[in-house]
C-alpha positions as semicolon CSV with decimal commas, in nm:
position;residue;x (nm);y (nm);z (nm)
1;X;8,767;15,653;9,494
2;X;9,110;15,640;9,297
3;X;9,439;15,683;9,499
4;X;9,491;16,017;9,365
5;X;9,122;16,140;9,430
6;X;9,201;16,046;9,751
7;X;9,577;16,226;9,753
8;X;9,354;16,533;9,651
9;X;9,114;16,483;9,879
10;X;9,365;16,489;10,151
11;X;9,594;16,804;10,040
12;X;9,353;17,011;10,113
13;X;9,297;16,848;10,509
14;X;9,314;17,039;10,750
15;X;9,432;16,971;11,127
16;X;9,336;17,207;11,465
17;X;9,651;17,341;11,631
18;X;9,588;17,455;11,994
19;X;9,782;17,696;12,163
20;X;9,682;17,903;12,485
21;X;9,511;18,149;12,317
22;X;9,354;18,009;12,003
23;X;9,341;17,710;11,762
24;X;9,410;17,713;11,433
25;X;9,335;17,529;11,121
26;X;9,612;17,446;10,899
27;X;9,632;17,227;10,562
28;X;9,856;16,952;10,682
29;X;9,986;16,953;10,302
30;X;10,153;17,303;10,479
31;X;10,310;17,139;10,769
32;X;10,682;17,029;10,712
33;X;10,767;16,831;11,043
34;X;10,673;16,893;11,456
35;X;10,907;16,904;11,695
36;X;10,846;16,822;12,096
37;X;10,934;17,046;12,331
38;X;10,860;16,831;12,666
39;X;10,437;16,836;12,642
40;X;10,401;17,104;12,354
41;X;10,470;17,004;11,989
42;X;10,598;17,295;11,768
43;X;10,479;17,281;11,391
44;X;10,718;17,460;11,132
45;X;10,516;17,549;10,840
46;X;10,645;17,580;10,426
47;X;10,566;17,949;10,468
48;X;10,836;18,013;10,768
49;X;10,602;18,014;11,043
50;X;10,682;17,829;11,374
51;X;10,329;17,716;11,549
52;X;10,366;17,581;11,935
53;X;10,095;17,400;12,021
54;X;9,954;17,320;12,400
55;X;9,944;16,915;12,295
56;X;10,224;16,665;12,287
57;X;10,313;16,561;11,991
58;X;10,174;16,170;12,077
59;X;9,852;16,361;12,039
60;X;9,920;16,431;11,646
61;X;10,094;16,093;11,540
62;X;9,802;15,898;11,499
63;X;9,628;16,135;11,262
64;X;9,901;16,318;11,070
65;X;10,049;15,946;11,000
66;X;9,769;15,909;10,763
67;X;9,886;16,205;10,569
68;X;10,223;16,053;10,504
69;X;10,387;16,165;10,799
70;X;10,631;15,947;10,983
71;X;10,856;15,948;11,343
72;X;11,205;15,968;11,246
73;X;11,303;16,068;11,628
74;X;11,118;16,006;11,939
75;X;11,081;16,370;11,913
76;X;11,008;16,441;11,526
77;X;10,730;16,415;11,309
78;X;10,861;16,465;10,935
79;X;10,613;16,493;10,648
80;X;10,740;16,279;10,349
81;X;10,654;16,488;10,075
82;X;10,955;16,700;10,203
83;X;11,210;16,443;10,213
84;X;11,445;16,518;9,973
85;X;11,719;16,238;10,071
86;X;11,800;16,016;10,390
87;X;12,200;15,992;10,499
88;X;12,255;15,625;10,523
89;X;12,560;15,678;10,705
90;X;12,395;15,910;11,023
91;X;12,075;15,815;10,975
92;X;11,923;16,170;10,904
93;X;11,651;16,325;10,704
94;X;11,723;16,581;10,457
């Protein structure tokens, strides 16, 4: 399989967010970045929607890393494909 058969492929991934009351299946090509709060992980979506999730967000690295995700904070999971620019001076995603 080519690299972009396989960037295809993986758009259209999706990855179970639990919660208390239900998990959900989202295309991670939807997810922006997470964000932990102590042992949940919130997930803030292109559409505007804020999932929190029951699992810390150590629990998503692994897998979401293969998606082109990386940790920018001990506390942040940023997708790439979002990045628009990186502030040499502070050290911040934008």
């Amino acid at each position: 399989m080519t690299s972009l058969q396989e960037s295809r492929n993986k758009s259209h991934h999706k990855i179970a967010i639990s919660s208390i009351k239900e998990t959900r299946f989202i295309q991670v090509s939807e997810i922006i970045r997470c964000e932990s709060e102590n042992s949940y992980t919130c997930f803030f979506l292109k559409n505007g929607e804020k999932i929190t999730s029951s699992v810390p967000i150590s629990e998503y690295e692994e897998p979401l890393v293969d998606y082109g995700f990386i940790r920018s904070h001990q506390s942040h999971l940023i997708n790439k494909s979002f990045v628009k620019s990186l502030r040499k001076d502070e050290g911040i995603f934008c």
